[in-house]
C-alpha positions in Angstrom: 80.6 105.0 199.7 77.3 106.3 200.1 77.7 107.0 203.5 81.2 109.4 203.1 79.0 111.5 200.1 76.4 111.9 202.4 78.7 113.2 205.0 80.2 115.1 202.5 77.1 116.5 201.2 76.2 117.6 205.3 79.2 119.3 205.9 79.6 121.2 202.6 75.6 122.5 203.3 76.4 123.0 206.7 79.1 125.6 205.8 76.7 127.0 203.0 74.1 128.0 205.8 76.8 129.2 208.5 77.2 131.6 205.3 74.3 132.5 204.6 74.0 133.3 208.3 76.9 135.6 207.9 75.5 137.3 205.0 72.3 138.6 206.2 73.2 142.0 206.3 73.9 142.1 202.3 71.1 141.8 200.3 72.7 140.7 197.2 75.2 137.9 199.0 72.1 136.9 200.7 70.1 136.1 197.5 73.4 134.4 196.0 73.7 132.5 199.4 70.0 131.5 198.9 70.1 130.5 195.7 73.2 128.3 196.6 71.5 126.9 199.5 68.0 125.6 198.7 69.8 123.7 195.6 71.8 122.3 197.7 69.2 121.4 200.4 67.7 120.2 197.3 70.1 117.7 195.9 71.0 116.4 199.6 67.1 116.2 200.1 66.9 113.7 196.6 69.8 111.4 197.3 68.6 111.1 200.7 65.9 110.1 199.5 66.9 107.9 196.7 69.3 106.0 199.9 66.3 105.4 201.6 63.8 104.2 199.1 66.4 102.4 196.5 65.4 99.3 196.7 61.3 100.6 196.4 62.5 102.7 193.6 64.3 99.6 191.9 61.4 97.9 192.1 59.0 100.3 190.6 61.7 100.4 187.8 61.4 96.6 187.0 57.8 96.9 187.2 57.8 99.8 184.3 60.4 97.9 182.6 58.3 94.5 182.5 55.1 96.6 181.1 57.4 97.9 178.8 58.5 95.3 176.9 54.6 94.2 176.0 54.3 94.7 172.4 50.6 94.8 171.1 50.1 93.7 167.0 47.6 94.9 165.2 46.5 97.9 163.0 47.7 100.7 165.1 51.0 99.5 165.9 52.9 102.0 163.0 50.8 104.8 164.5 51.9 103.9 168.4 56.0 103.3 167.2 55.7 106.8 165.3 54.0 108.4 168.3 56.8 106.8 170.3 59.4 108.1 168.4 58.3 111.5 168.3 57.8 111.2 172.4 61.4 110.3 172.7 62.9 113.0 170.3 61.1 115.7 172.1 62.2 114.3 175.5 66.1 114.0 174.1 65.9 117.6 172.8 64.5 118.5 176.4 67.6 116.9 177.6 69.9 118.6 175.8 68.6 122.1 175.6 67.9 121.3 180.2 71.6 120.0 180.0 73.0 122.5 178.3 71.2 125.3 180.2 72.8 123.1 183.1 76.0 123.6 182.2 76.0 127.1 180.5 75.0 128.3 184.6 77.3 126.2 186.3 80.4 127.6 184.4 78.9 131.2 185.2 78.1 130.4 188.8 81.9 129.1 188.9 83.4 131.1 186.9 82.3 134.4 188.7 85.3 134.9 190.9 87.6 135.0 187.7 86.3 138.1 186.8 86.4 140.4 189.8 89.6 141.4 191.2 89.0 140.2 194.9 89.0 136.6 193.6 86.2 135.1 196.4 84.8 131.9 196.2 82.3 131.3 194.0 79.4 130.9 196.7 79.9 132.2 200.1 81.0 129.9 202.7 82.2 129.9 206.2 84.5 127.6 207.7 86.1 127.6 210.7 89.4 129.2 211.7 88.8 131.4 209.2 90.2 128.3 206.8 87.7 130.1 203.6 89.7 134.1 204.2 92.6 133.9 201.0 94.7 136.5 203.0 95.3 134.3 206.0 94.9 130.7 204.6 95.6 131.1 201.1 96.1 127.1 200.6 92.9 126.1 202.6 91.1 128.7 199.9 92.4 126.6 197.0 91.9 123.4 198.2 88.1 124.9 198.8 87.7 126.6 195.5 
């Protein structure tokens, strides 16, 4: 299943930059497209990554793991759980303040074509046969959007 998200992930960044390469003519679609378009390049570029060097990656993972789960006694030990504790409560409020902030753009970036009256999709696209134009292909633009 990797393999057909991968594909997916290809084609759906293809038609982002035969988009963008329609767009260069408008500023403002062009920095949309952009935008759009290197975060995409950049999630495709991570679980590319993350195909190739799993099983690397899963070992490194063990290896933290195992180091981990050494637990020292002595005289500093409250002083290193406290210090823990207050490491992982900043890094879950990180989390969720970076999570939320996540979320808060996504329904703006998705939401945009709700509140103009030309109803476009929310990041510029082109397929072919025109499949991504509403006025000739309105079922193709849904099953897009």
């Amino acid at each position: 299943w990797h393999n057909l998200v991968m594909l997916q992930m290809i084609v759906s960044f293809a038609s982002l930059c035969y988009g963008t390469l329609e767009s260069l003519d408008d500023i403002v679609e062009l920095g949309r497209d952009l935008a759009f378009t290197i975060s995409s390049f950049y999630i495709l570029f991570k679980m590319a990554f993350f195909v190739v060097y799993a099983d690397e990656i899963d070992e490194l993972i063990d290896d933290i793991e195992e180091c981990y789960r050494w637990e020292r006694k002595g005289p500093g030990w409250s002083e290193v759980r406290s210090t823990k504790r207050c490491h992982f409560l900043m890094f879950a409020c990180f989390l969720v303040l970076w999570s939320t902030a996540i979320v808060a753009f996504m329904l703006v970036m998705i939401s945009t074509p709700f509140w103009v009256e030309s109803q476009l999709l929310p990041f510029h696209v082109a397929w072919p046969f025109n499949l991504h134009d509403p006025t000739r292909h309105p079922i193709s633009h849904a099953i897009i959007f």
